[in-house]
C-alpha positions as a Markdown table, in Angstrom:
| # | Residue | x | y | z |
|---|---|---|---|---|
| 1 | Unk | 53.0 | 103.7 | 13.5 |
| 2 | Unk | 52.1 | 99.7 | 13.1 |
| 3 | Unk | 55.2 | 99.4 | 11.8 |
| 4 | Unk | 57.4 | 100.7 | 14.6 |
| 5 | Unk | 55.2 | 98.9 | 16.9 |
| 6 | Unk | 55.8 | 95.6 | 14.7 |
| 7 | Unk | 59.6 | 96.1 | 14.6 |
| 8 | Unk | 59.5 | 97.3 | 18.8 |
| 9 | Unk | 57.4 | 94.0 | 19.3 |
| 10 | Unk | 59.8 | 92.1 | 16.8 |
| 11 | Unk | 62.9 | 93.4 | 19.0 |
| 12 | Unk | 61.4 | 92.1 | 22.2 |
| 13 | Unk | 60.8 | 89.0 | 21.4 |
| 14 | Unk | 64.1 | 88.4 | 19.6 |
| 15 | Unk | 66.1 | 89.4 | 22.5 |
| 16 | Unk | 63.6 | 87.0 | 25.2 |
| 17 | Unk | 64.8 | 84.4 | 22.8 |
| 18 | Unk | 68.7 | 85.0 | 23.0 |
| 19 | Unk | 68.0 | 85.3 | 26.7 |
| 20 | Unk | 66.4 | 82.7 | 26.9 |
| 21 | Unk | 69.0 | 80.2 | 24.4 |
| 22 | Unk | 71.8 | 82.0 | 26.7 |
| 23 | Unk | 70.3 | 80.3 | 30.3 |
| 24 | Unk | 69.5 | 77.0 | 28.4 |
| 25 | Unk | 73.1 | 76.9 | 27.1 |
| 26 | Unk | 74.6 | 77.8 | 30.9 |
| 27 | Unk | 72.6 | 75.1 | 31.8 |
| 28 | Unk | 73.9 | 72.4 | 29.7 |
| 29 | Unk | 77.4 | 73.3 | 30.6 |
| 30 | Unk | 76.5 | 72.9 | 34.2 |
| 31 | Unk | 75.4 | 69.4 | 33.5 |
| 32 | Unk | 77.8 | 68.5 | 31.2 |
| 33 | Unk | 80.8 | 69.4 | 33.8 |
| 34 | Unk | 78.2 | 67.7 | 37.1 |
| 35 | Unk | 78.4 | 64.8 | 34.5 |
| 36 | Unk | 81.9 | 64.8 | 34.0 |
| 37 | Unk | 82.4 | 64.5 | 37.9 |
| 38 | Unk | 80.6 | 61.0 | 37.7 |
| 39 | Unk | 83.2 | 59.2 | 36.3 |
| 40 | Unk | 85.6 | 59.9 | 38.7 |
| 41 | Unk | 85.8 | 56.6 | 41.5 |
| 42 | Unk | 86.5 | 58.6 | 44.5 |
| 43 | Unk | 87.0 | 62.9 | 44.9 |
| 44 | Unk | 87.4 | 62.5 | 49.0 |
| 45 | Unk | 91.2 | 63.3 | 49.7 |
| 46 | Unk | 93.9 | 60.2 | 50.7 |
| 47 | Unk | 94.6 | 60.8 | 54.5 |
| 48 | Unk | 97.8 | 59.1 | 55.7 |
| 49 | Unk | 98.5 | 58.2 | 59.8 |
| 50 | Unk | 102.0 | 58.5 | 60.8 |
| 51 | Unk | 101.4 | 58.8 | 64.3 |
| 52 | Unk | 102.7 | 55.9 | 66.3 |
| 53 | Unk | 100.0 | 53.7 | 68.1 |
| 54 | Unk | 100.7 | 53.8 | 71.4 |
């Protein structure tokens, strides 16, 4: 009965870890791509008048 306990117990905690490595791993990609946008001078569209000034 230990035993299946041990393994259950074992189980558990080896999926809260992949869980856990998944969010972490989401999270760097989030920075990475909030980094990326950084280099980038200016993101605000070009607007061009062509009305006449009147």
């Amino acid at each position: 009965m230990k035993i299946i306990i041990l393994l259950f117990v074992f189980v558990l905690g080896f999926g809260a870890s992949v869980k856990k490595q998944a969010d972490d791993i989401k999270d760097l990609k989030t920075r990475a791509e909030i980094n990326e946008y950084k280099t980038y001078p200016n993101l605000l569209p070009v607007v061009e008048i062509v009305a006449d000034r009147s």
